[in-house]
PATI-146362 format. One line per field, with one value per residue (C-alpha): residue in one letter; chain; residue number from 1; x, z, y. Coordinates in nm, 4 decimals, padded with zeros to 6 digits, always signed. Each point is the difference from the previous one (the first is absolute). Layout:
PATI-146362
res: [a; ...]
chain: [A; ...]
n: [NUM; ...]
X: [X; ...]
Z: [Z; ...]
Y: [Y; ...]
This chain:
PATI-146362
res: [x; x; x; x; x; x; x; x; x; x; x; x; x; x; x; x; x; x; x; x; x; x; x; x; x; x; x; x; x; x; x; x; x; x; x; x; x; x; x; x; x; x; x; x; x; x; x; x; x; x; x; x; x; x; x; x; x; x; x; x; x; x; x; x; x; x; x; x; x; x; x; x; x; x; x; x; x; x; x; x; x; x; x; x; x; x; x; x; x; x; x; x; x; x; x; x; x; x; x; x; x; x; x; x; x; x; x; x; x; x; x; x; x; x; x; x; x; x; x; x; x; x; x; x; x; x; x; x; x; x; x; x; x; x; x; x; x; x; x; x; x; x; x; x; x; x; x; x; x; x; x; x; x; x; x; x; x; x; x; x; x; x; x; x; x; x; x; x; x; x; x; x; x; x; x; x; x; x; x; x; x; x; x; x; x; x; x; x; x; x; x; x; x; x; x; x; x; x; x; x; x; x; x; x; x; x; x; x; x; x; x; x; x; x; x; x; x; x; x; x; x; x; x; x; x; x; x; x; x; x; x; x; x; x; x; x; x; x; x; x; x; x; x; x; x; x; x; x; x; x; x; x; x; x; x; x; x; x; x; x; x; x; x; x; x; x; x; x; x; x; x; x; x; x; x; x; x; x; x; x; x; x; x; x; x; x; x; x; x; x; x; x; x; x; x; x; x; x; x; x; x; x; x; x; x; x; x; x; x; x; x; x; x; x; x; x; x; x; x; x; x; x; x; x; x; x; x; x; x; x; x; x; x; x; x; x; x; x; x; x; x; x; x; x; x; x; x; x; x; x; x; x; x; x; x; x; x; x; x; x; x; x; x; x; x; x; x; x; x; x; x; x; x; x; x; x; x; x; x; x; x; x; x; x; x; x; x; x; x; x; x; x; x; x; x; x; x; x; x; x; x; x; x; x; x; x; x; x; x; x; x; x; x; x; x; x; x; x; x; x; x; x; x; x; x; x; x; x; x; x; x]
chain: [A; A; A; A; A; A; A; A; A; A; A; A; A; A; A; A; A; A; A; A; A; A; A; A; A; A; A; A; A; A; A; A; A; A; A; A; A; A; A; A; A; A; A; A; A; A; A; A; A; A; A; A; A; A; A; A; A; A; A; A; A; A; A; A; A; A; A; A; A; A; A; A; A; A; A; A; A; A; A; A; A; A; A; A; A; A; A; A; A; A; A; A; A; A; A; A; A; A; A; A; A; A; A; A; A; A; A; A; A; A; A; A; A; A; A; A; A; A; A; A; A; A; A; A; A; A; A; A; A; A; A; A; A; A; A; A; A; A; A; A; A; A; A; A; A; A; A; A; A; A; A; A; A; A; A; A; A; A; A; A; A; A; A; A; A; A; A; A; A; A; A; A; A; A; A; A; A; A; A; A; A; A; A; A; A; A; A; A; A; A; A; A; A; A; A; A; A; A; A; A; A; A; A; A; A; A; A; A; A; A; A; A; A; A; A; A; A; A; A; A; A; A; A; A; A; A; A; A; A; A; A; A; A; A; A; A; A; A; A; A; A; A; A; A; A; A; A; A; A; A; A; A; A; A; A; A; A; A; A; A; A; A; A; A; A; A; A; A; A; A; A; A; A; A; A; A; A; A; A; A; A; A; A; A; A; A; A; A; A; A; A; A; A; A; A; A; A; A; A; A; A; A; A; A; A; A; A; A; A; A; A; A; A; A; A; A; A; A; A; A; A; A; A; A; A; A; A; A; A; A; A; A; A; A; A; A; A; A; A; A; A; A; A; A; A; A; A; A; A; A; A; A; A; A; A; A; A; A; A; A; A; A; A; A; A; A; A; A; A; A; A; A; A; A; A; A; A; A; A; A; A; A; A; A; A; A; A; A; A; A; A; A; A; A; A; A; A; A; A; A; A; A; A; A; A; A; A; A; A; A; A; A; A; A; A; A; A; A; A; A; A; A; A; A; A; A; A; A; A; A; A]
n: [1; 2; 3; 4; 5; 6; 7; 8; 9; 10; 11; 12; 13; 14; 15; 16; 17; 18; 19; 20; 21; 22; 23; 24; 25; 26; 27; 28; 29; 30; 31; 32; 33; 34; 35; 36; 37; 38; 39; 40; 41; 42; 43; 44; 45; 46; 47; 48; 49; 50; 51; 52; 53; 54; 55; 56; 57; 58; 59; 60; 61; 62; 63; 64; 65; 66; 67; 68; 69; 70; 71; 72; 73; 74; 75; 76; 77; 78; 79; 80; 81; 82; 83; 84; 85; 86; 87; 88; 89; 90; 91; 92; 93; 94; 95; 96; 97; 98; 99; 100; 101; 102; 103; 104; 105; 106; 107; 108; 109; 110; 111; 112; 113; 114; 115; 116; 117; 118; 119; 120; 121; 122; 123; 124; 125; 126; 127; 128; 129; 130; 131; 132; 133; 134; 135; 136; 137; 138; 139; 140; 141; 142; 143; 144; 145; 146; 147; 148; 149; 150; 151; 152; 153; 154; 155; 156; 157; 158; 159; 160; 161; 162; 163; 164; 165; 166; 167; 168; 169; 170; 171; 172; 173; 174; 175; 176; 177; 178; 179; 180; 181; 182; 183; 184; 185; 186; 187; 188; 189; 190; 191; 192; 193; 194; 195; 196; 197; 198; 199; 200; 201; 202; 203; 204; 205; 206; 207; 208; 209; 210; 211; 212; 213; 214; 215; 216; 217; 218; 219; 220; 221; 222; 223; 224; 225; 226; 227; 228; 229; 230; 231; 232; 233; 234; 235; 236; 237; 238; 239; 240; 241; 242; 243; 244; 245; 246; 247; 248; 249; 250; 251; 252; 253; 254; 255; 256; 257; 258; 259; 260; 261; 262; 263; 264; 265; 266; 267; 268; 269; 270; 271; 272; 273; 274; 275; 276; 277; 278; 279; 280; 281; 282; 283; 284; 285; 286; 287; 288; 289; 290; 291; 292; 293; 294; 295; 296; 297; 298; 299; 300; 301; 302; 303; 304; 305; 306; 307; 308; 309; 310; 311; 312; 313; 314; 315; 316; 317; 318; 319; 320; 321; 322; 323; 324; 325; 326; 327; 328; 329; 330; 331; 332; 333; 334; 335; 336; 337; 338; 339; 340; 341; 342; 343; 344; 345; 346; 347; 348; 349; 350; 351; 352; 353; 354; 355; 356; 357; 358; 359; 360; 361; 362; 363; 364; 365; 366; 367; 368; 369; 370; 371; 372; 373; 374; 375; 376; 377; 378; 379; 380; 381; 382; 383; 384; 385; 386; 387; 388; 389; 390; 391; 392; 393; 394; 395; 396; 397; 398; 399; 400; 401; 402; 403; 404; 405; 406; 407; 408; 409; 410; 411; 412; 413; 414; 415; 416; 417; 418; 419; 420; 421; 422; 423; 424; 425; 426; 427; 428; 429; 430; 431]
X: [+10.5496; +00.2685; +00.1617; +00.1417; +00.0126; -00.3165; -00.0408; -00.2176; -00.0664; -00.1232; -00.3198; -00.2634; -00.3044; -00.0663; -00.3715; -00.2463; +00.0822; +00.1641; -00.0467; +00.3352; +00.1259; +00.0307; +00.2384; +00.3513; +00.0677; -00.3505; +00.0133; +00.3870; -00.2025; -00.3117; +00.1870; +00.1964; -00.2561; -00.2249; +00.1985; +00.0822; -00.4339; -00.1255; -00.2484; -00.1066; +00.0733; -00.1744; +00.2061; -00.1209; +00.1743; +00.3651; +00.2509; +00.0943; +00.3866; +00.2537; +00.1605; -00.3082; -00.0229; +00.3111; -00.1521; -00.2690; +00.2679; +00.1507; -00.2776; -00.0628; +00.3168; -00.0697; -00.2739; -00.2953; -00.2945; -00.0786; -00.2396; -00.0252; -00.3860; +00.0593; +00.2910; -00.0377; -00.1934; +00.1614; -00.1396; +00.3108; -00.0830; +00.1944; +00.2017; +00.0653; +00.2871; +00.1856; -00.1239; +00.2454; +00.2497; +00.3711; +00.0085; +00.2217; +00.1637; +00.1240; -00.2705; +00.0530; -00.1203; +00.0785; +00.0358; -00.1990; +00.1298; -00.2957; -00.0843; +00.3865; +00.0181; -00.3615; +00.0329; +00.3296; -00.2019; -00.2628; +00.2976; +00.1803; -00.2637; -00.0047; +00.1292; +00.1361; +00.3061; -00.0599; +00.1544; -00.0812; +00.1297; -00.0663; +00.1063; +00.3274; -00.1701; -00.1405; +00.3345; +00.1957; -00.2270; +00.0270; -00.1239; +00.1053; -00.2254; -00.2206; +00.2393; +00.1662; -00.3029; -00.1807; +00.3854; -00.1122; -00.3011; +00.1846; -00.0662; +00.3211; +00.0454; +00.3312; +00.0551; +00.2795; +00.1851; -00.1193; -00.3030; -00.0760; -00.0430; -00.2310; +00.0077; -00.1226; +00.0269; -00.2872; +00.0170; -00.3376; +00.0005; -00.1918; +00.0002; +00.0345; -00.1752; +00.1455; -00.0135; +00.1726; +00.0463; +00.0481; +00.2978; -00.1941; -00.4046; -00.0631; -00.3269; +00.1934; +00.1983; -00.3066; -00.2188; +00.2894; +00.0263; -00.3728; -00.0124; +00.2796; -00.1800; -00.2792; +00.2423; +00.1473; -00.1071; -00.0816; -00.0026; +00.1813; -00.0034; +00.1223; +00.0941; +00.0458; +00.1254; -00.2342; -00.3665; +00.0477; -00.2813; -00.2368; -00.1252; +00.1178; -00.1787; -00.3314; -00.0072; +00.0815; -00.2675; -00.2490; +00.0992; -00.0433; +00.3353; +00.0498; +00.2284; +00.0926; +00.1049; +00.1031; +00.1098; +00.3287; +00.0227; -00.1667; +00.0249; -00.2061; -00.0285; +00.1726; -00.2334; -00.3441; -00.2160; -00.0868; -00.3762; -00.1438; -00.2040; +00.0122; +00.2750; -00.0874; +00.3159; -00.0332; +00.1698; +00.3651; +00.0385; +00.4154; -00.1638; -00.2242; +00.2880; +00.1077; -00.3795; -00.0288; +00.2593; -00.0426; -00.3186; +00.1392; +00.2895; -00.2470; -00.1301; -00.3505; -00.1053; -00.2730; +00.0903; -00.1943; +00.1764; -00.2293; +00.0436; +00.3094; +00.1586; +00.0337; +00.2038; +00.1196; +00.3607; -00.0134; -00.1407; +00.3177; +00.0157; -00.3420; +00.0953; +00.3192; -00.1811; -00.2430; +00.2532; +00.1287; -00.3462; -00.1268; -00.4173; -00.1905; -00.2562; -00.1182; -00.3014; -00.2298; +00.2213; -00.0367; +00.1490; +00.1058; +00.1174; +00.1790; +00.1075; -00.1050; -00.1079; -00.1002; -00.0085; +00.2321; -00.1276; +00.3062; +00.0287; +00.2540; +00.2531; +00.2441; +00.2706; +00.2820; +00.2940; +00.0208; +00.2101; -00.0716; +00.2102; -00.0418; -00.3074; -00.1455; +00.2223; -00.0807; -00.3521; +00.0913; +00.3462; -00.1570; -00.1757; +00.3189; +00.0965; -00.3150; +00.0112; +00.3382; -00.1651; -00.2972; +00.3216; +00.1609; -00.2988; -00.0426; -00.0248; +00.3272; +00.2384; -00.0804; +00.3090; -00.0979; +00.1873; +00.0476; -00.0568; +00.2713; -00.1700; -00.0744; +00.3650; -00.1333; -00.2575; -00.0448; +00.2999; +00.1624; -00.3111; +00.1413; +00.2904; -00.2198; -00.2619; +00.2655; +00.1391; -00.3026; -00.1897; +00.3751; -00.0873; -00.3330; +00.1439; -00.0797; +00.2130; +00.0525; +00.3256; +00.0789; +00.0463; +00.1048; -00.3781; -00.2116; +00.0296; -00.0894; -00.2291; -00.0427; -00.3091; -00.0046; -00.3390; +00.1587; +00.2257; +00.0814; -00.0840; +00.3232; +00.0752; -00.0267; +00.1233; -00.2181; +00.2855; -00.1969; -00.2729; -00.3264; -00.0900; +00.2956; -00.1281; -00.3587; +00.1331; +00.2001; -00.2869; -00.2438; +00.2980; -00.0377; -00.3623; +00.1474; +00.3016; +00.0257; -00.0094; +00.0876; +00.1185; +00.0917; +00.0852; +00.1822; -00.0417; -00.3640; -00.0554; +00.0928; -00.3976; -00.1526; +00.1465; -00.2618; -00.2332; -00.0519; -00.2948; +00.1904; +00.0248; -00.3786; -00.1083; +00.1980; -00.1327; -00.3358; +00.0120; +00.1706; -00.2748]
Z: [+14.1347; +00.2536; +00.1527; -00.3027; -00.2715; -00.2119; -00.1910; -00.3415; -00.2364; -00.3382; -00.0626; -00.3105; +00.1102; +00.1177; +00.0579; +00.2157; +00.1098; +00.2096; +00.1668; +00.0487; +00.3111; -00.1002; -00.2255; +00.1564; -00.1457; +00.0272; +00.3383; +00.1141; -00.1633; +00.1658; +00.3231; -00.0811; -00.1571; +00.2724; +00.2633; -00.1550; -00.0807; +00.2045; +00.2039; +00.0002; -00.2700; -00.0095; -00.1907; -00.1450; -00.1330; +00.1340; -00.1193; +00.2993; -00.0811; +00.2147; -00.2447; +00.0817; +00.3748; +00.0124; -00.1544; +00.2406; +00.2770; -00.0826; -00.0260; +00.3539; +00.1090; -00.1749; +00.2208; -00.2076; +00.1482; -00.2089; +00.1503; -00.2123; -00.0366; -00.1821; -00.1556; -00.2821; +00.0789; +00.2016; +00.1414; +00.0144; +00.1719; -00.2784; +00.1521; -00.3191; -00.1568; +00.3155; +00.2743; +00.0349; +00.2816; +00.0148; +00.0651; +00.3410; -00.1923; -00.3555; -00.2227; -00.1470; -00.3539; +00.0066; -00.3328; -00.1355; -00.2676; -00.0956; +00.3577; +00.0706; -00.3139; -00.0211; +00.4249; -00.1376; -00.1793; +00.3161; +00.2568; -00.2221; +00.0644; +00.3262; +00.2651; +00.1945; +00.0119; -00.1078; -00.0714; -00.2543; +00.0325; -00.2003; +00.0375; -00.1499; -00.3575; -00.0031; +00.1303; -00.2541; -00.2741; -00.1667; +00.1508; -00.1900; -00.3017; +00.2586; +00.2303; -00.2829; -00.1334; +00.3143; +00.1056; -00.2842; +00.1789; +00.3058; +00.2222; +00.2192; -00.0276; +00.0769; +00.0051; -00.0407; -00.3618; -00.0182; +00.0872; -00.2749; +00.2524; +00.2833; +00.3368; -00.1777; +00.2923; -00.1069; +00.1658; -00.1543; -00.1736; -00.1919; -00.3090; -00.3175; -00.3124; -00.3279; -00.3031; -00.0467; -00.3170; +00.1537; -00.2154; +00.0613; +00.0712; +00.3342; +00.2056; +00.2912; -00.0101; -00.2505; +00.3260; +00.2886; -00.2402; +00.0013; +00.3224; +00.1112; -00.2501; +00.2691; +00.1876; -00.2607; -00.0474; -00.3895; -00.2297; -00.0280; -00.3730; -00.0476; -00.3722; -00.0085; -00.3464; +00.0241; +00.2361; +00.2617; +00.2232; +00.0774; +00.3508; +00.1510; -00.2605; -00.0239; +00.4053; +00.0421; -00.2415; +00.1748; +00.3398; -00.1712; -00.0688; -00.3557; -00.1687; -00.3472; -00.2333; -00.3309; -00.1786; +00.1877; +00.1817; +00.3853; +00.1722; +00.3676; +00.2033; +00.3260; +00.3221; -00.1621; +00.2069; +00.0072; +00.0661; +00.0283; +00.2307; -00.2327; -00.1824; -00.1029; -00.1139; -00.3344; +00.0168; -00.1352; -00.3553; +00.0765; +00.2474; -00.2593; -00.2458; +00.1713; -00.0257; -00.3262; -00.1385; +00.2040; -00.1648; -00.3825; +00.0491; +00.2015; -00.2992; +00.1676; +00.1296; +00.0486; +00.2596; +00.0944; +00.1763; +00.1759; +00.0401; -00.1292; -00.0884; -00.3712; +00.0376; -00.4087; +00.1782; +00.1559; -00.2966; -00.1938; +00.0973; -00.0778; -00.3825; -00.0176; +00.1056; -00.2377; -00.2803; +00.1187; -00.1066; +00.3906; -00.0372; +00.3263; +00.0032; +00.2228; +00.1317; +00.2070; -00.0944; +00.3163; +00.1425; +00.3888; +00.1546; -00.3628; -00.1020; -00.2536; +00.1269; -00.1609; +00.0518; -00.2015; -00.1514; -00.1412; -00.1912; -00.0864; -00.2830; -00.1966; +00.0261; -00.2634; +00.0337; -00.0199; -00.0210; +00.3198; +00.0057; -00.0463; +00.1436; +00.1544; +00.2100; +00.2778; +00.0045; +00.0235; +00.1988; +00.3517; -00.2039; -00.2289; +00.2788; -00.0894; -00.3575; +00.0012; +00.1130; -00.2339; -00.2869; +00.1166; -00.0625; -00.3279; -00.3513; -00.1801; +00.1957; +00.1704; +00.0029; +00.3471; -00.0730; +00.1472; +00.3605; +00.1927; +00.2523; +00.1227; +00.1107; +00.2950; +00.1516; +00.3018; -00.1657; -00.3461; -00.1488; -00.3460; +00.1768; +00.2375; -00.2867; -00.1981; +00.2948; +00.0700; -00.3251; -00.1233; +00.3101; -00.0916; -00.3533; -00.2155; -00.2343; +00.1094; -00.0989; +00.2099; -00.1931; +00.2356; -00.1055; +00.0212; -00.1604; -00.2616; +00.0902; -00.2666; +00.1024; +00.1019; +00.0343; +00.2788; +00.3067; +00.3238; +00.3708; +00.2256; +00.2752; -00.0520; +00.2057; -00.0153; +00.1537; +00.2232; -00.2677; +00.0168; -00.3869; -00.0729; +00.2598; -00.1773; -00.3161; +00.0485; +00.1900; -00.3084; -00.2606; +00.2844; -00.0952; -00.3596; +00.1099; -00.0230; +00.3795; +00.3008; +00.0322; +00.3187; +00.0521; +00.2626; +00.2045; -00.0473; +00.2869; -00.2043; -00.1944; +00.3543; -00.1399; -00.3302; -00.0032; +00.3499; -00.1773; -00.2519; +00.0722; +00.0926; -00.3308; -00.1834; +00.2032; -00.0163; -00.3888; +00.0041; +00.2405]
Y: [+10.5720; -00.0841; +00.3147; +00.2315; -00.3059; -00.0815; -00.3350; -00.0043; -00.3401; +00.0277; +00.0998; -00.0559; +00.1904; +00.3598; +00.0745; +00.2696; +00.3477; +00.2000; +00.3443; +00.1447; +00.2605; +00.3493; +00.1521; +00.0765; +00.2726; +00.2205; -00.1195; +00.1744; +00.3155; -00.0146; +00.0163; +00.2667; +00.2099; -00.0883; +00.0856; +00.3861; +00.0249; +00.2303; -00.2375; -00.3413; -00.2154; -00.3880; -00.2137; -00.3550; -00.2838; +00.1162; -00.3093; -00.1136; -00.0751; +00.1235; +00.2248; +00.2233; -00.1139; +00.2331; +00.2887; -00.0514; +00.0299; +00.2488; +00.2569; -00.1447; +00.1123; +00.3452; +00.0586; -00.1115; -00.2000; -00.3600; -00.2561; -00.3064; -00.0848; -00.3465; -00.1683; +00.2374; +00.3561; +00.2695; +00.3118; +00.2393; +00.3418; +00.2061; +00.2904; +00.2320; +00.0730; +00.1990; -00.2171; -00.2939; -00.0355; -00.0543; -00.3188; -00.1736; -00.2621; -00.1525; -00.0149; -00.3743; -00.0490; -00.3861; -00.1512; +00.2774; +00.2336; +00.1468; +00.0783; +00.1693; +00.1941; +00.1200; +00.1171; +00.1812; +00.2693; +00.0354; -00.0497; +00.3438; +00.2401; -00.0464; +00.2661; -00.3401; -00.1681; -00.4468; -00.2743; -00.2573; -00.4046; -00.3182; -00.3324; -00.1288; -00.0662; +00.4089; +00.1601; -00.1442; +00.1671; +00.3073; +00.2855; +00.3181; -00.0165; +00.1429; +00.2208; +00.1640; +00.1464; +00.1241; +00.1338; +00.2576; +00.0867; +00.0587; -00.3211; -00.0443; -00.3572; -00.2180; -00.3598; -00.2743; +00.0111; +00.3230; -00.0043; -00.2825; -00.2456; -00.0398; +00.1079; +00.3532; +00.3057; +00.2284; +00.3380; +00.1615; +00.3158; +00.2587; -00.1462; +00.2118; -00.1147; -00.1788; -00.1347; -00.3295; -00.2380; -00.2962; -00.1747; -00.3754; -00.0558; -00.0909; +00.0482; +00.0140; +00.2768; +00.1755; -00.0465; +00.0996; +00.3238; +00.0881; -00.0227; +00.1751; +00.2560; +00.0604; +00.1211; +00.2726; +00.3733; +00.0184; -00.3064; -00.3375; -00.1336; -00.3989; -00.1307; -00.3110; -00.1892; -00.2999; +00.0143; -00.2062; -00.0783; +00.2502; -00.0847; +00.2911; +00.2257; -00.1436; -00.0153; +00.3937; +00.0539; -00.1837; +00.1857; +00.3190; +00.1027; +00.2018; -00.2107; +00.1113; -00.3168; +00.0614; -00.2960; -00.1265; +00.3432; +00.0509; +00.2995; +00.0670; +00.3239; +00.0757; -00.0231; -00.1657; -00.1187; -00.4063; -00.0572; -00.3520; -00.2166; -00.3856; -00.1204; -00.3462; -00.2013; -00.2851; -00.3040; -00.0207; -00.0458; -00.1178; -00.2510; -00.1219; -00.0267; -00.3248; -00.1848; +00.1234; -00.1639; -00.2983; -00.0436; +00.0548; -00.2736; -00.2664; -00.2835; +00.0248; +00.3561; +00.2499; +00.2928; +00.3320; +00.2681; +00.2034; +00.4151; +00.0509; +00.3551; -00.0025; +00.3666; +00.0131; +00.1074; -00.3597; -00.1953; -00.0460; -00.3950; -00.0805; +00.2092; -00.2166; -00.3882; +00.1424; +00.0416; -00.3962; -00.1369; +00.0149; -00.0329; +00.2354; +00.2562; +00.3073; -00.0106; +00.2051; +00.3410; +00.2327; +00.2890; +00.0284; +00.3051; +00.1128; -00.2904; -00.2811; -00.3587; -00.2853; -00.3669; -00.2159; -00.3304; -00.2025; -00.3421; -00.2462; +00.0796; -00.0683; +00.3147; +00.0611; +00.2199; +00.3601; +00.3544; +00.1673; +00.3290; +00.4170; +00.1679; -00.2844; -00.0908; +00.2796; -00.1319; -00.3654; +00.0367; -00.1762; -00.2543; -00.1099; -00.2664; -00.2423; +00.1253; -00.1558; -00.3350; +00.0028; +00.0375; -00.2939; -00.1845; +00.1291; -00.0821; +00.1962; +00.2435; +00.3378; +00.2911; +00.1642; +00.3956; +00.3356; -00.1729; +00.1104; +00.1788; -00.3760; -00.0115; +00.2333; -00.1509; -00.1777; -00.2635; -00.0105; -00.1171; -00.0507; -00.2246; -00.1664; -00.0977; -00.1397; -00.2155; -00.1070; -00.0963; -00.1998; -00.2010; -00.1276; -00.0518; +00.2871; +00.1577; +00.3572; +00.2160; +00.3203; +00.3283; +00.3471; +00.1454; -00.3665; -00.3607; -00.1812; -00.3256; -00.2748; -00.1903; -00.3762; -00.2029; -00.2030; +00.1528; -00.2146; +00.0738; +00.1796; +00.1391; +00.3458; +00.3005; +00.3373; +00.2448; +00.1457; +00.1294; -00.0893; +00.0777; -00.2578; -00.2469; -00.0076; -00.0306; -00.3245; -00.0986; -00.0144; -00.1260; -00.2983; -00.0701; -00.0905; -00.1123; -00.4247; -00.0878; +00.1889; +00.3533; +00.1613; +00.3676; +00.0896; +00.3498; +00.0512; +00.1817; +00.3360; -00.0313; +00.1285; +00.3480; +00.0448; -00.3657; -00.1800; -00.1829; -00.1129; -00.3781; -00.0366; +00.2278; -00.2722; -00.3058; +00.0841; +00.0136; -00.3538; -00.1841]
């Protein structure tokens, strides 16, 4: 590796196993839900990504009390949900969205005045799929573009309570409206029209909270307490995405993926390589701190083309990047659909993925919602460009393992946000 730009050659053999850092996601929520417990809260195994370095931050600059024990465990002296701070500066999410839309909901019901920053790649996304529904609850919130783009002014309020049907699934704003709910008199019901993930959820529940799910419908009431001393954090599932499917294109592999989170609303990748032809196994089924764990034993195979569109595409929609990769080494063509919430992530995903893949050769055409990929057994080493995104940058990094000769992707420093192991996971299953 040589500053931001990372060099791969062709590889033939994957073998051994990994233990990957903690799950990105649980992680921005044990923080958070930490932080409002009423007490101490241990918690293990915290990914240790920047994206939740700045939710670590910023409940520092709320007043809360962390002390990092290790690279990954945390002690964080949880101050209940009234006892944060106003804070004496910016609150700066970084490249983090789920970090600036989840601290919207805490940041509402708060009798402060805050401000909320990313970087350039955050402000320019879109904001009021969040703002617009806690505006019903009250939260006095204002921003650029009307409020739909980042620096958000949150002046906190008492927040009433509501019942939302959120027009697209997201976790994010499902989770920023929960728990803004803690901070309503009465009850706050969310519908969503797809589950997404369910981290959020299963977490309250494990702090104590009485959180009501009824199929696709959540509702939480105003001012429960959070009690918890141990939150201990599996590895992430969206990291493992990239090894797994490293080790299902290599000619010669055997890979084990230790303590993953196998959380069925995060799953949808593994169902989809599954439908491709991809051979891997759980084993050792667990459960750790409400959520399912296994580890992941995966073989070489031979992958063919598939429809990947409809209700599984909320579950899959972080893992679609490398899915497109494993396509464009398969057997037949696979219609990516119904994907356009890709357009608004941390680049134009669908655009970038296209770019990219036509570079190493593979036949990819762009539709508004996805692409259709007809698989080539052979593609060609580029130079490659990952915008800025770190789930782009890993993913032209393994189509370089297949790729005839040298690949190099350019602007790697952006995988410190979710995977800084990522290059020695992969090395060490190449030695």
């Amino acid at each position: 590796m040589t500053g931001e730009k990372i060099v791969v050659h062709k590889t033939e053999q994957l073998h051994g196993e990994v233990t990957l850092p903690g799950d990105k996601s649980i992680s921005h929520r044990a923080i958070i839900l930490g932080a409002l417990s009423q007490g101490k809260v241990a918690v293990s195994g915290l990914s240790s990504g920047e994206d939740n370095r700045r939710t670590v931050k910023i409940f520092e600059q709320l007043g809360v009390a962390i002390r990092k024990k290790s690279q990954t465990d945390y002690l964080i002296q949880g101050r209940g949900l009234h006892g944060l701070r106003e804070p004496g500066t910016i609150l700066y999410a970084g490249n983090s969205g789920t970090t600036m839309r989840l601290m919207t909901g805490v940041l509402s019901g708060q009798p402060f005045f805050s401000v909320l920053s990313g970087d350039a790649s955050l402000n320019a996304r879109p904001m009021k799929r969040v703002v617009e529904p806690l505006r019903t609850m009250g939260a006095q919130i204002s921003g650029r573009d009307g409020a739909n783009l980042a620096p958000l002014a949150i002046r906190g309020e008492k927040l009433r309570p509501a019942q939302y049907s959120m027009p697209v699934a997201s976790a994010q704003v499902k989770s920023a409206l929960l728990l803004a709910g803690f901070y309503a008199d009465g009850t706050t019901v969310v519908h969503e029209p797809l589950q997404s993930r369910d981290h959020t959820e299963r977490m309250l529940r494990f702090l104590g909270v009485p959180i009501a799910v009824n199929g696709i419908e959540v509702s939480i009431i105003g001012g429960s307490a959070l009690h918890g001393d141990r939150i201990e954090i599996p590895g992430d599932i969206s990291s493992a995405a990239f090894l797994i499917v490293a080790g299902l294109l290599a000619r010669n592999a055997e890979v084990l993926v230790r303590n993953v989170g196998i959380n069925p609303t995060r799953t949808g990748f593994l169902d989809v390589l599954r439908n491709m032809g991809a051979r891997y196994e759980f084993l050792n089924e667990r459960e750790m701190s409400g959520e399912p764990v296994a580890d992941i034993a995966v073989r070489s195979s031979r992958l063919k083309g598939v429809e990947i569109a409809g209700a599984i595409i909320p579950r899959t929609i972080d893992e679609i990047p490398i899915l497109a990769v494993a396509a464009a080494f398969a057997e037949g063509t696979t219609v990516i659909r119904d994907a356009r919430e890709l357009r608004v992530k941390e680049t134009d995903r669908i655009a970038a993925l296209c770019s990219e893949l036509k570079k190493i050769g593979a036949d990819v055409e762009e539709h508004d919602d996805g692409m259709v990929i007809r698989g080539k057994e052979i593609l060609s080493g580029a130079v490659c460009n990952s915008y800025g995104d770190h789930r782009i940058a890993m993913s032209m990094l393994i189509a370089g393992l297949f790729s005839q000769g040298e690949t190099v992707v350019e602007n790697c420093v952006c995988i410190k946000t979710s995977f800084p192991q990522f290059m020695e996971c992969l090395q060490s299953l190449m030695r």
